[in-house]
C-alpha positions in Angstrom: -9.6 1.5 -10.3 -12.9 -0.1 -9.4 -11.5 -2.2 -7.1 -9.4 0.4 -5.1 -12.5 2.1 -4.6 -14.5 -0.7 -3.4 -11.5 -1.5 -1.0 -11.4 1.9 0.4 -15.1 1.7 1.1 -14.6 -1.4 3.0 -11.8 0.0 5.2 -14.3 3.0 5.7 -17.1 0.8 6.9 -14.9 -1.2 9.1 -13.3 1.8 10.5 -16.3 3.5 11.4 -17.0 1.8 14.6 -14.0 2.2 16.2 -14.5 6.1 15.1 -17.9 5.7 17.1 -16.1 4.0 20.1 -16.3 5.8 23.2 -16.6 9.1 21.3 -16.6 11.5 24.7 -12.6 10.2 25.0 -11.1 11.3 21.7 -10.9 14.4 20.6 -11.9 16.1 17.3 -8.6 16.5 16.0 -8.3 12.3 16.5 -10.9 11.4 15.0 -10.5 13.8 12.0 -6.9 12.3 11.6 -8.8 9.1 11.2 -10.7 9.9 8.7 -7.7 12.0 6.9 -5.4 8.8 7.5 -8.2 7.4 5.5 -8.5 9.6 3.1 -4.4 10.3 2.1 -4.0 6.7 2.1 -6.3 6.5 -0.8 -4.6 9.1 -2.5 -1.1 8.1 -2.4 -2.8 4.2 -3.6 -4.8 6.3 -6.7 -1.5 8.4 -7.2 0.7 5.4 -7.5 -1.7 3.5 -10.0 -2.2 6.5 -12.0 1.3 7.3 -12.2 2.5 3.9 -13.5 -0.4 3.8 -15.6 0.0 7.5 -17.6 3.7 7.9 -17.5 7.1 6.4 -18.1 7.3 5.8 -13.9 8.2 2.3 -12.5 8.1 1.1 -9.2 11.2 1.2 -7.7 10.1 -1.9 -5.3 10.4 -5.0 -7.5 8.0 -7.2 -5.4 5.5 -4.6 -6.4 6.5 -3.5 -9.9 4.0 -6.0 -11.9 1.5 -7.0 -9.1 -1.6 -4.3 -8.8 -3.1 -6.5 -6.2 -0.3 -7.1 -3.9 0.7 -3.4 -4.0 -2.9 -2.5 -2.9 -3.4 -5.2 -0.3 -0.1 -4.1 1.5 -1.5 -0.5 1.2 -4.7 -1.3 2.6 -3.1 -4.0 5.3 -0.9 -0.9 6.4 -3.4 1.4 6.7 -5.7 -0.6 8.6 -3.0 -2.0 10.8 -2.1 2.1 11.6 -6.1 2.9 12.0 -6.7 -0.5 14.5 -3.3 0.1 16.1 -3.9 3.6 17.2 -7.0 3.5 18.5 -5.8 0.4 20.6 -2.7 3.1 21.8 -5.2 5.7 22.4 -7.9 3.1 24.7 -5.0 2.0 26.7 -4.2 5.4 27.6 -1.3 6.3 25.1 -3.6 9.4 23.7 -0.3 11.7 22.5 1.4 8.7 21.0 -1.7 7.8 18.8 -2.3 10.5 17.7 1.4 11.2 16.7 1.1 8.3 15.3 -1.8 9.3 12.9 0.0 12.7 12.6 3.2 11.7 10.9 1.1 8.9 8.6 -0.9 11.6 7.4 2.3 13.6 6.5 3.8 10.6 4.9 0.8 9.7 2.8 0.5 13.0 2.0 4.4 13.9 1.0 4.1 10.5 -1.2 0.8 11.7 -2.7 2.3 14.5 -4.0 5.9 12.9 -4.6 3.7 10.5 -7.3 2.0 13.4 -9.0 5.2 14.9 -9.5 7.0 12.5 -10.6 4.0 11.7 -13.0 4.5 15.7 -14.5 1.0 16.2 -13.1 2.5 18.7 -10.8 5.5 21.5 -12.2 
């Protein structure tokens, strides 16, 4: 769990200069997506790990079932990629489809989040 959180803090850190770029351009609600792309994608990695750890749950992806690290480098590629991808979209002008873009992540973290604690019996 250590290292999750150290990886997270790396992404933050990296992703916080692009969150300072040309700030008068993006609104509030982009840049909070940013940080709440961030911050779901770190749940649904924590949710996954703790599910597999406390509960009879397996990972239905077999290139991920018993490798920890390449489940949380692909997590943390993906999120990155979405994070550096839309904030290229939004400086060449695509504002709406960036922040779509961060708007249906967020959902998708967010439904798969909650998807692991249930299926963990965390949630009833």
């Amino acid at each position: 769990m250590r290292r999750l959180t150290t990886a997270w803090m790396i992404i933050a850190l990296l992703a916080a200069p692009a969150l300072r770029a040309e700030e008068h351009e993006k609104s509030r609600l982009y840049k909070t997506l940013g940080f709440a792309l961030i911050g779901t994608s770190a749940g649904e990695a924590w949710s996954t790990e703790w599910a597999l750890r406390s509960a009879d749950v397996r990972e239905a992806n077999p290139l991920m079932a018993t490798n920890t690290e390449a489940r949380l480098a692909l997590k943390i590629s993906t999120t990155a990629l979405v994070f550096v991808g839309s904030d290229y979209a939004h400086s060449k002008g695509h504002t709406r489809a960036a922040l779509w873009l961060r708007i249906a992540c967020v959902a998708g973290y967010g439904y798969a989040t909650l998807h692991n604690l249930r299926t963990a019996g965390a949630l009833r």
